[in-house]
DOVEX-880381 format. One record per residue (C-alpha): residue in three letters; z negated, x negated, y negated; residue number from 1. Coordinates in Angstrom, 1 decimal, decimal comma. Each point is the difference from the previous one (the first is absolute). Example, Ala and Ser with C-alpha at 12.3 -4.5 7.8 and 13.67 -1.06 7.14 Angstrom:
// residues 2
+--------+--------+--------+--------+-----+
! residu !     pz !     px !     py ! num !
+--------+--------+--------+--------+-----+
!    Ala !   -7,8 !  -12,3 !    4,5 !   1 !
!    Ser !    0,7 !   -1,4 !   -3,4 !   2 !
+--------+--------+--------+--------+-----+
// end
This chain:
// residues 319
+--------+--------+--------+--------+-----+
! residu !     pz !     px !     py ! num !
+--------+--------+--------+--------+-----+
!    Unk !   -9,2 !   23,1 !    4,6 !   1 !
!    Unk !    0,3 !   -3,1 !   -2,3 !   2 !
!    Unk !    3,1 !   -1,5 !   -1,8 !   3 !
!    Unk !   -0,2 !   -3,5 !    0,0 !   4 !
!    Unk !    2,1 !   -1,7 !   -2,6 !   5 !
!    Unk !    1,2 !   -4,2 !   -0,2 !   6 !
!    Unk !    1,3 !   -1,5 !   -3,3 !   7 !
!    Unk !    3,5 !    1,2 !   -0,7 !   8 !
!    Unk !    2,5 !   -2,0 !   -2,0 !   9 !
!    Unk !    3,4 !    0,6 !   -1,3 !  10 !
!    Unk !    2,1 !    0,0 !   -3,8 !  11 !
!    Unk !    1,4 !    3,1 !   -1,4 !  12 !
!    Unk !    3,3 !    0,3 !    2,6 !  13 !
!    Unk !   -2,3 !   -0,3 !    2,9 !  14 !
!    Unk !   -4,0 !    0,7 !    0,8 !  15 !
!    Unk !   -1,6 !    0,0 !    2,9 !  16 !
!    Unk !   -3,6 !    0,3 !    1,5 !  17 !
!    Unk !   -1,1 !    0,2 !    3,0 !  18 !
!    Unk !   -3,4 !    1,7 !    2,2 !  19 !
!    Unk !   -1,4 !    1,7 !    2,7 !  20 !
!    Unk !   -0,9 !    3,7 !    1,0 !  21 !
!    Unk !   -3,3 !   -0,3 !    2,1 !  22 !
!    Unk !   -1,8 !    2,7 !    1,7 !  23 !
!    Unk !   -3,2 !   -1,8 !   -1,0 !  24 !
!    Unk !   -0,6 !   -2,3 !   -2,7 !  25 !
!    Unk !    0,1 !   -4,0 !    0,2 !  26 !
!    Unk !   -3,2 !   -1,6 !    0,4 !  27 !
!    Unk !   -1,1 !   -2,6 !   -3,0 !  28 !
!    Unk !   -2,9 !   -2,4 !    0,9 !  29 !
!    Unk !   -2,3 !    0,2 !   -2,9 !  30 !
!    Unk !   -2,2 !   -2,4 !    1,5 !  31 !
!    Unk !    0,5 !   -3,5 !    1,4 !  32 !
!    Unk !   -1,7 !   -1,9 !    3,0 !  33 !
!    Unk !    0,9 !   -3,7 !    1,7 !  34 !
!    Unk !   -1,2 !    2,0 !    3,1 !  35 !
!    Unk !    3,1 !    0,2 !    2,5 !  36 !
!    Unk !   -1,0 !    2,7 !    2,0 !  37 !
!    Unk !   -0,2 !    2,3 !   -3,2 !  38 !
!    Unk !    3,6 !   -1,8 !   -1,2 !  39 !
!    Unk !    1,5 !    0,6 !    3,2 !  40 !
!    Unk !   -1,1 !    4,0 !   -0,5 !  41 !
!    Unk !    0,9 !    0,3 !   -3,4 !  42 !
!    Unk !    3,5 !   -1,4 !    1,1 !  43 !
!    Unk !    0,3 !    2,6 !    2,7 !  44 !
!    Unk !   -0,6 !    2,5 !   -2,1 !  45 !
!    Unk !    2,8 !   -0,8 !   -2,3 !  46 !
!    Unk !    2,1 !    1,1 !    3,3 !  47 !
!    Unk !   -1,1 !    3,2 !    0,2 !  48 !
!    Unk !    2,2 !    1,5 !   -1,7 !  49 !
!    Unk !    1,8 !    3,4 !    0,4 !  50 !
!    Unk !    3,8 !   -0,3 !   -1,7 !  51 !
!    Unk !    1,4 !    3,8 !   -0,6 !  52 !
!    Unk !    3,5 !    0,1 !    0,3 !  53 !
!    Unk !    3,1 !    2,4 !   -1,7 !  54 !
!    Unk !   -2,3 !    0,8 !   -3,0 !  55 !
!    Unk !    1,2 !    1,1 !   -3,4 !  56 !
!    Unk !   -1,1 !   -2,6 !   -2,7 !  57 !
!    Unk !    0,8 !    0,8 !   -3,5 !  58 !
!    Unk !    0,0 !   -2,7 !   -3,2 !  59 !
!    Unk !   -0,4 !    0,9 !   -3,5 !  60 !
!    Unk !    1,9 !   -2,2 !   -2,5 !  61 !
!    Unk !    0,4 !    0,6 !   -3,5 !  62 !
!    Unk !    1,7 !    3,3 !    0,3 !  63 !
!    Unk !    1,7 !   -0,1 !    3,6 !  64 !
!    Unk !   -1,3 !    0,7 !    3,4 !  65 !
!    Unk !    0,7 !   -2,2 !    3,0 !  66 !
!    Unk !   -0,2 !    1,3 !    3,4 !  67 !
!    Unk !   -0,1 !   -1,9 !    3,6 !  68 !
!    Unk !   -1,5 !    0,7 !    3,4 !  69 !
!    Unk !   -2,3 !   -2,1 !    1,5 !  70 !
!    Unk !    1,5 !   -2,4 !    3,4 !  71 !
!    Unk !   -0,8 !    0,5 !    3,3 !  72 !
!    Unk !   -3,0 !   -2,7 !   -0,9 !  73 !
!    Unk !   -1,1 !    2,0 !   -3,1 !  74 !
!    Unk !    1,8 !   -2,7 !   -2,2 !  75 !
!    Unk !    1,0 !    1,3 !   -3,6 !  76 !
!    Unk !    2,8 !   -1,4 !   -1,7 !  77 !
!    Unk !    0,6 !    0,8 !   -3,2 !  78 !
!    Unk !    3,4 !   -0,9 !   -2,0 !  79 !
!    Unk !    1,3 !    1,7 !   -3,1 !  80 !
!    Unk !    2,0 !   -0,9 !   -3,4 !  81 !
!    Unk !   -1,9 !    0,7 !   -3,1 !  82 !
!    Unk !    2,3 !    1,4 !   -2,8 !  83 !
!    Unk !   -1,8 !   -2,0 !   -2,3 !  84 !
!    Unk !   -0,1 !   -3,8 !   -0,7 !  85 !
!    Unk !   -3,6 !   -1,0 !    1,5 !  86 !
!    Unk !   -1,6 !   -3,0 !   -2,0 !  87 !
!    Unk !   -1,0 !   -3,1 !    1,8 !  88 !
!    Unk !   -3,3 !    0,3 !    1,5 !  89 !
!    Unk !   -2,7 !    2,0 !    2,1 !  90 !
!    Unk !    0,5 !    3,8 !    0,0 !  91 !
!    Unk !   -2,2 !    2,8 !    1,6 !  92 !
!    Unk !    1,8 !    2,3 !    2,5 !  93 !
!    Unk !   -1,5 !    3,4 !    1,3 !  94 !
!    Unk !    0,7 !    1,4 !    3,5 !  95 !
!    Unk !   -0,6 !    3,6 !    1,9 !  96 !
!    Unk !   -0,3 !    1,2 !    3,4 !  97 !
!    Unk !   -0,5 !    4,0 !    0,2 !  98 !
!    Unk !   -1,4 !    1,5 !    3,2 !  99 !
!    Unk !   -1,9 !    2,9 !    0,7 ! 100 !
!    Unk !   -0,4 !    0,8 !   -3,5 ! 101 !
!    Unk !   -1,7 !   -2,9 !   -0,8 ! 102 !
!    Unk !    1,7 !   -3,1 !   -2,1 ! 103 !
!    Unk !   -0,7 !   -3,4 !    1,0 ! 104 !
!    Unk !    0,8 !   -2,3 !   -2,4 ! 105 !
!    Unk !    0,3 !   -3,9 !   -0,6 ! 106 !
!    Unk !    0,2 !   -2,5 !   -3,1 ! 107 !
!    Unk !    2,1 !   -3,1 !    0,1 ! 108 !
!    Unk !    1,8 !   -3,0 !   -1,8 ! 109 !
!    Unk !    3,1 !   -1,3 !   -0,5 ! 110 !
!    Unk !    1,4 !   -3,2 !   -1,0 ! 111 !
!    Unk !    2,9 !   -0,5 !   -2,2 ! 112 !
!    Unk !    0,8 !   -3,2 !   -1,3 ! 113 !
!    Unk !    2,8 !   -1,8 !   -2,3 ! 114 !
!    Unk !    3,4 !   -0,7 !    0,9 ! 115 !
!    Unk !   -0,6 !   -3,6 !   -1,6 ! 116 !
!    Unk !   -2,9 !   -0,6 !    2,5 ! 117 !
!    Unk !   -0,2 !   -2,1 !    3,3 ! 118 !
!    Unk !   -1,4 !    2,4 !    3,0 ! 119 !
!    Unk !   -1,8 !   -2,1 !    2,8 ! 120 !
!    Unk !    0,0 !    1,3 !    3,4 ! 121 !
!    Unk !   -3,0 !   -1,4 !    2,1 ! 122 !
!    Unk !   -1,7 !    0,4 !    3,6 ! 123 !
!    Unk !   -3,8 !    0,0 !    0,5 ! 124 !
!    Unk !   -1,3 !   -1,6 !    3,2 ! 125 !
!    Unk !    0,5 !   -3,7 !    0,2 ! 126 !
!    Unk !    1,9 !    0,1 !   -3,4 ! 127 !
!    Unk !   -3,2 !    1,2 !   -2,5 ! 128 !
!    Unk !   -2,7 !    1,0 !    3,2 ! 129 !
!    Unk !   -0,8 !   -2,5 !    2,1 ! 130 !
!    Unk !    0,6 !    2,5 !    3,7 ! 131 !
!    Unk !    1,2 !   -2,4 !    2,9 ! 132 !
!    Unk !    2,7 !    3,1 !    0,4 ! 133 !
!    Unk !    1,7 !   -2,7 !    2,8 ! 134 !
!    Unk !   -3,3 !    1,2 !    2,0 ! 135 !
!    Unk !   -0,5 !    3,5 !    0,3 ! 136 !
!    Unk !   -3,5 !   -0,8 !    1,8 ! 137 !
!    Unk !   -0,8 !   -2,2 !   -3,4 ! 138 !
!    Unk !    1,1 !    1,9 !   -2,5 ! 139 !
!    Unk !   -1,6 !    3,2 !    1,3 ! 140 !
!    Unk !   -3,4 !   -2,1 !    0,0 ! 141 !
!    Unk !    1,1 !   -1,0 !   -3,4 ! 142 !
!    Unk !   -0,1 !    4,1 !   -0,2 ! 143 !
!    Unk !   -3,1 !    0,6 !    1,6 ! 144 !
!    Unk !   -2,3 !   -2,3 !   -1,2 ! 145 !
!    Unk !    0,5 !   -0,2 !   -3,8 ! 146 !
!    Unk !    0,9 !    2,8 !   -2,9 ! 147 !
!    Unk !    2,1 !    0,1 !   -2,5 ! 148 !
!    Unk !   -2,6 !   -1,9 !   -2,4 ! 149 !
!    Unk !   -0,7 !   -2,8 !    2,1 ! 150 !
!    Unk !    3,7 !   -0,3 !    1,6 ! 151 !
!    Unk !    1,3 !   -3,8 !   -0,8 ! 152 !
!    Unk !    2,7 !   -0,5 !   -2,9 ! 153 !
!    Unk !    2,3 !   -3,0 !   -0,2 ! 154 !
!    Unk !   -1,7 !   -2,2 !   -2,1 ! 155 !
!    Unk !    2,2 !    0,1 !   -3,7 ! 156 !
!    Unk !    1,9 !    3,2 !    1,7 ! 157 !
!    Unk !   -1,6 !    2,6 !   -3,0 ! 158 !
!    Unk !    0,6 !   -2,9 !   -2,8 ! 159 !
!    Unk !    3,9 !    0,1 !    1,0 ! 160 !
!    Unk !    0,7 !    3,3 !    0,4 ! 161 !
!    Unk !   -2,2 !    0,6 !   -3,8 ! 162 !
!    Unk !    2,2 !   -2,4 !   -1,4 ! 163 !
!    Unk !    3,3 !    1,3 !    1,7 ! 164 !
!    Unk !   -1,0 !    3,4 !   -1,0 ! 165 !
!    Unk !   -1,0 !   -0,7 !   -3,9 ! 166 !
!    Unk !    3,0 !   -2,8 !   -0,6 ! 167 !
!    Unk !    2,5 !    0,9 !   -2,2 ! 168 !
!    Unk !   -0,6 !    3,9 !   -0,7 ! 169 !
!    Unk !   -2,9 !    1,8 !   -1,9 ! 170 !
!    Unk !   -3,6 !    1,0 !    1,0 ! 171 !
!    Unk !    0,7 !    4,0 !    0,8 ! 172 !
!    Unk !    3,3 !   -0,6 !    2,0 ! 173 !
!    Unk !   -0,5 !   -3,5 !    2,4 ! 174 !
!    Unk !    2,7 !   -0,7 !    2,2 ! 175 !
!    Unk !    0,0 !    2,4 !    2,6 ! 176 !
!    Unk !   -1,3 !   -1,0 !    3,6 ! 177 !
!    Unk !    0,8 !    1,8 !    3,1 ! 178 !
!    Unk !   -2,5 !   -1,0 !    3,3 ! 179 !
!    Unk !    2,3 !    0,5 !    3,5 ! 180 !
!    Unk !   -1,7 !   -0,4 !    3,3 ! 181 !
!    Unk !   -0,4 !    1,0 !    3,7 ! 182 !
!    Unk !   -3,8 !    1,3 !   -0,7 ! 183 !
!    Unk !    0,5 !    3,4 !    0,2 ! 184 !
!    Unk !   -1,0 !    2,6 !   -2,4 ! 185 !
!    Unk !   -3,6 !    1,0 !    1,5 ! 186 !
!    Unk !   -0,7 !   -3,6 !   -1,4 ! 187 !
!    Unk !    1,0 !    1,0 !   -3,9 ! 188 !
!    Unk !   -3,4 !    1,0 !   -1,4 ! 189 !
!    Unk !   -1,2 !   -3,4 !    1,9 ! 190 !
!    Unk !    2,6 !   -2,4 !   -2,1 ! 191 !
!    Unk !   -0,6 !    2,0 !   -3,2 ! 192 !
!    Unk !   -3,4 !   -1,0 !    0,2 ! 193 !
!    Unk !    0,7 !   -3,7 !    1,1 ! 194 !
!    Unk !    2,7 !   -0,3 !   -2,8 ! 195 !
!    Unk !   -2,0 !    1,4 !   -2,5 ! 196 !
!    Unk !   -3,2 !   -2,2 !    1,1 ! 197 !
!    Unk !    2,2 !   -3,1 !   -0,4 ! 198 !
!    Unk !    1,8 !    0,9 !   -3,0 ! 199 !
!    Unk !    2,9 !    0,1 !    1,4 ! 200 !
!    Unk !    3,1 !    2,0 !   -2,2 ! 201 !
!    Unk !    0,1 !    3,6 !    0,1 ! 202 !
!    Unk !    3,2 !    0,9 !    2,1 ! 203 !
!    Unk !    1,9 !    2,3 !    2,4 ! 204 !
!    Unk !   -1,1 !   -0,2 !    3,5 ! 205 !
!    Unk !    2,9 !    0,4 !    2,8 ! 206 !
!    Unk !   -1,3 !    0,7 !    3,5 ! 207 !
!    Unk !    0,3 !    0,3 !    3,4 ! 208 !
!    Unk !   -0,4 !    3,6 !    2,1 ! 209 !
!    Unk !   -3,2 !    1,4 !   -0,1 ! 210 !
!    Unk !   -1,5 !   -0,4 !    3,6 ! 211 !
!    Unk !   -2,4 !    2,3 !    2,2 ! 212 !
!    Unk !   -3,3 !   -1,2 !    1,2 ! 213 !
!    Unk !    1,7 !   -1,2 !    3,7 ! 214 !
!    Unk !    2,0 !   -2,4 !   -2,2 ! 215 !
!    Unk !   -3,0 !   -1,7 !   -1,8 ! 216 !
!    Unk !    0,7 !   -3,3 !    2,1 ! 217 !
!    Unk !    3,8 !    0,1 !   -0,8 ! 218 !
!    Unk !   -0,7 !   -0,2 !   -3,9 ! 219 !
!    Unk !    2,5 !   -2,1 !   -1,5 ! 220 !
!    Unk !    2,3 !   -0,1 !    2,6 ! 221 !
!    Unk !    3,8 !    0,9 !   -0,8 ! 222 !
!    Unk !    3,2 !    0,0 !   -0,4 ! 223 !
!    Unk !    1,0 !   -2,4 !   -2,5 ! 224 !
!    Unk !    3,3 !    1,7 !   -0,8 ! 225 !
!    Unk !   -2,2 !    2,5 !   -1,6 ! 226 !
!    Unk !   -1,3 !   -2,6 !   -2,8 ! 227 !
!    Unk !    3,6 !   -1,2 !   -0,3 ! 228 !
!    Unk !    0,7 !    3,3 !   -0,8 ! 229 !
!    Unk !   -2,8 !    1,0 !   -2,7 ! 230 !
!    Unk !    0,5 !   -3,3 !   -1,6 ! 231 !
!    Unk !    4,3 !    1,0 !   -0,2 ! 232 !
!    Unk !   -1,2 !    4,1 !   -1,2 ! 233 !
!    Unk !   -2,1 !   -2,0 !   -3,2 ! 234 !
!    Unk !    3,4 !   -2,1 !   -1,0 ! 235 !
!    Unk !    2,0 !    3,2 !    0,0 ! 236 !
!    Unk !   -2,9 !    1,9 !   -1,8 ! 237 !
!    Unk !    0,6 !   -2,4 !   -3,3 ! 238 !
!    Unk !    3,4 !   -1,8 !   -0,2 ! 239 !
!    Unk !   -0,6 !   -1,8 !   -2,6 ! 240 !
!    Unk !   -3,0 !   -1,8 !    1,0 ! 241 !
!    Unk !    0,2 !   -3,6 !    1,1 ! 242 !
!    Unk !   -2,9 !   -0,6 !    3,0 ! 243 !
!    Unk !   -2,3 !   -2,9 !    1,1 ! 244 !
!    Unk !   -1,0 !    0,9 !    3,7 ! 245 !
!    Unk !   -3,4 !   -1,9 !    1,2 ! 246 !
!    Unk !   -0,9 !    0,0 !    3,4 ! 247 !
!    Unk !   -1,0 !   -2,5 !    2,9 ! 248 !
!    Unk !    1,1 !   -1,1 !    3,0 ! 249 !
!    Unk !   -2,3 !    1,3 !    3,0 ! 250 !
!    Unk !    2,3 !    2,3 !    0,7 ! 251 !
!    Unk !    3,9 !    1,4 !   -1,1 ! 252 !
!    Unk !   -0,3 !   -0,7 !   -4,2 ! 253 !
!    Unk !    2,0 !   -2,8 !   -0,1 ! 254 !
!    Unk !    2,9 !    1,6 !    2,2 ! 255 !
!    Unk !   -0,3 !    3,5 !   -1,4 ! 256 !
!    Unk !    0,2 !   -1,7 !   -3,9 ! 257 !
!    Unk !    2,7 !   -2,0 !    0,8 ! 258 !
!    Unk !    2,1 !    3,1 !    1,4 ! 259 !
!    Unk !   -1,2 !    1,8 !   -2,7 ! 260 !
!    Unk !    1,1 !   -2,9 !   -2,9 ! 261 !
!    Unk !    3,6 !   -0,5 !    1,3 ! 262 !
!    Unk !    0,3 !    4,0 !    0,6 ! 263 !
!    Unk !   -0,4 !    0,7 !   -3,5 ! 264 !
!    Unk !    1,3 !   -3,3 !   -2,2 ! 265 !
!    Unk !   -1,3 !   -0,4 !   -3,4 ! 266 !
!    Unk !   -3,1 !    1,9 !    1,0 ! 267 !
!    Unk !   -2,1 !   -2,1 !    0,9 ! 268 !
!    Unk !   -1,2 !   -3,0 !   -2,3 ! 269 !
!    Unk !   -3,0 !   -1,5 !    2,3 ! 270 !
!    Unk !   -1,9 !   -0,2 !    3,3 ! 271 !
!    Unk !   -3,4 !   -1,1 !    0,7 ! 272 !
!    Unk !   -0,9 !   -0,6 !    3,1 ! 273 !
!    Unk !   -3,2 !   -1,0 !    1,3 ! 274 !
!    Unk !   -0,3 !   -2,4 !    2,9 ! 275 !
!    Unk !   -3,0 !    1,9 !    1,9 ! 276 !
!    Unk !    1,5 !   -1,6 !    3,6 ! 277 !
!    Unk !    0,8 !   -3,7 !   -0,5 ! 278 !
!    Unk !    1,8 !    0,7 !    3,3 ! 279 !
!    Unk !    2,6 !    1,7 !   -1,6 ! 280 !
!    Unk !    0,4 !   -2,3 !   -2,8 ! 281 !
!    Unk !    2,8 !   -2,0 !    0,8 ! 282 !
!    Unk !    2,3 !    3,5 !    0,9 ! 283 !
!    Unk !   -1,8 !    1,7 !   -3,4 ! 284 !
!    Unk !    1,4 !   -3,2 !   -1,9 ! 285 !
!    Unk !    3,7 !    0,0 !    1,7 ! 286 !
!    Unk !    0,3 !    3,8 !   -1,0 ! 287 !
!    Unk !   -1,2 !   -0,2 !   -3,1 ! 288 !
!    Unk !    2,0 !   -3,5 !   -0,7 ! 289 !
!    Unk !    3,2 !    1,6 !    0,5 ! 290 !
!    Unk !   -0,3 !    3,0 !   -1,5 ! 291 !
!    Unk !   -1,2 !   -1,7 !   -3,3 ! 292 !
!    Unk !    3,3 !   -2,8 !    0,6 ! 293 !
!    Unk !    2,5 !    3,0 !    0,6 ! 294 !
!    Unk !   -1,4 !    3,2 !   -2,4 ! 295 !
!    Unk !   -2,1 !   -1,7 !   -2,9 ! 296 !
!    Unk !   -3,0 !    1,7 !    0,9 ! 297 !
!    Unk !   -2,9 !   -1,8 !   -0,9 ! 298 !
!    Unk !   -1,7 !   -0,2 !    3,0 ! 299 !
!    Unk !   -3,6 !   -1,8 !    0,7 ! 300 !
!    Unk !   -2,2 !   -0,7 !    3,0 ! 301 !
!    Unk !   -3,9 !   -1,0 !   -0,5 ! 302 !
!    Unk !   -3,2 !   -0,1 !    1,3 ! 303 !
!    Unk !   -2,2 !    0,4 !   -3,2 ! 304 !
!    Unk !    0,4 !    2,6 !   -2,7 ! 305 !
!    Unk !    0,4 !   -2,7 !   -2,8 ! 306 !
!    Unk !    2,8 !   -1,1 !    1,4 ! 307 !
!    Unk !    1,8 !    2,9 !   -0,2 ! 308 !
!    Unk !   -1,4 !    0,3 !   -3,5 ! 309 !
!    Unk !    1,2 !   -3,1 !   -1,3 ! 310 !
!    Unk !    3,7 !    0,7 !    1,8 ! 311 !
!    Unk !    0,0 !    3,3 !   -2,2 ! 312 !
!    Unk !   -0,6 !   -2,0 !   -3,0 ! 313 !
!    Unk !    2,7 !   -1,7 !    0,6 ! 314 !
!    Unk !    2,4 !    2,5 !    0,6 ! 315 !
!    Unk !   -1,1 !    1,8 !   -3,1 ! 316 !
!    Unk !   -1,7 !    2,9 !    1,8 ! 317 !
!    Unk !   -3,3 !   -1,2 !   -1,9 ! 318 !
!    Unk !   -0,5 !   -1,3 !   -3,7 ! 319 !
+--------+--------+--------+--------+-----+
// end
């Protein structure tokens, strides 16, 4: 078996990280090809995966023990209060499974940042990834015949989320970034290693349900109610955080951050939304429009990264 564990995040009333219990363990390309018959295999692959459900997983922190059962898709989720006052930052977390006398065990991170600091909550494809997720035949050759080092960035994407990450806090606590999408979580290892080769800000990653092999050519189709809702269980997570949510508008982002802005007044300080489908332009702009007229919200549609950059200046977001 193999514990597979995401970035957690939290403050001291309220951690939480999140994983997987597989029956075999995830498979991480070590080496890269432009060849899309071996892309298209090492994709599959991610899919075979064998989730094991109603598992004891145990979590060590400081001197407590916190215990859940793995989810009928092998999901952990792990929550707990730490008794102590947890500095801002990146802190290691230690989890057990025990079966047949043997002890499998994984090592995570959290992420816990200060109450003073903006939190941004962003999507990946068509927002940071170029992914054509309106087309599920283009974005699964988008899949297929690239990997995660030669997958296409929005130009000036990296350079606003650096600067958005670094501004106004100090080098070992940036403003904390959380990535919410419909890829699912077979894809994780894959935008780890496309975030990290774009130098893109360390963050939490919220996904979609793993899927089985059968469902390779449904990836990234879902409900969107489900982002709605991982985007609403980060706002409860820290109160007293104000958010910038960045997304596009291929799909549901500009409805789904709307809802979410004049759900929760007060919470919400900006949206970035990049105009991926000039199609949807002109109903992107009305939302967006009236929401910024009727809440405050800064609000911002654009085609190129430096646009959005320059709008954050002016809002303060960058120095």
């Amino acid at each position: 078996m193999h514990i597979k564990l995401y970035y957690g995040f939290g403050h001291t009333h309220d951690l939480v990280i999140y994983g997987h219990l597989f029956e075999n363990k995830p498979i991480v390309r070590k080496r890269y090809s432009n060849s899309v018959l071996r892309n298209t295999w090492h994709l599959i692959r991610l899919f075979f995966l064998r989730p094991v459900p109603f598992k004891k997983i145990q979590l060590f922190w400081d001197k407590s023990t916190v215990s859940n059962y793995t989810a009928s898709d092998g999901f952990i989720h792990l929550e707990w209060r730490s008794e102590k006052s947890v500095p801002a930052g990146w802190h290691p977390v230690h989890v057990q499974h025990h079966v047949s006398g043997e002890i499998i065990s994984a090592h995570g991170e959290l992420f816990v940042p200060h109450v003073t600091q903006y939190a941004f909550i962003s999507d990946i494809d068509d927002t940071i990834l170029v992914s054509h997720s309106a087309s599920i035949f283009k974005r699964l050759w988008e899949l297929v015949s690239s990997n995660p080092r030669t997958r296409d960035i929005f130009s000036g994407a990296a350079k606003h989320y650096q600067l958005l990450a670094h501004s106004n806090t100090t080098p070992e606590a940036p403003n904390p970034f959380f990535y919410v999408s419909s890829s699912e979580w077979n894809l994780y290892d894959y935008l780890v290693d496309f975030f990290d080769h774009n130098k893109m800000p360390k963050g939490a990653f919220l996904l979609n349900h793993v899927k089985r092999w059968y469902e390779f050519f449904l990836s990234g189709k879902t409900n969107h109610n489900g982002k709605l809702m991982r985007i609403a269980r980060i706002l409860h997570t820290f109160p007293n955080q104000r958010f910038i949510l960045l997304g596009d508008n291929t799909q549901r982002d500009p409805v789904i951050y709307n809802s979410i802005a004049r759900k929760y007044p007060g919470r919400v300080h900006a949206i970035y939304i990049r105009n991926a489908r000039s199609g949807r332009e002109a109903a992107t702009r009305e939302i967006l429009d009236a929401l910024q007229n009727e809440t405050g919200v800064h609000c911002c549609l654009f085609r190129d990264s430096e646009e959005a950059i320059q709008h954050s200046r002016k809002i303060g977001l960058i120095l």
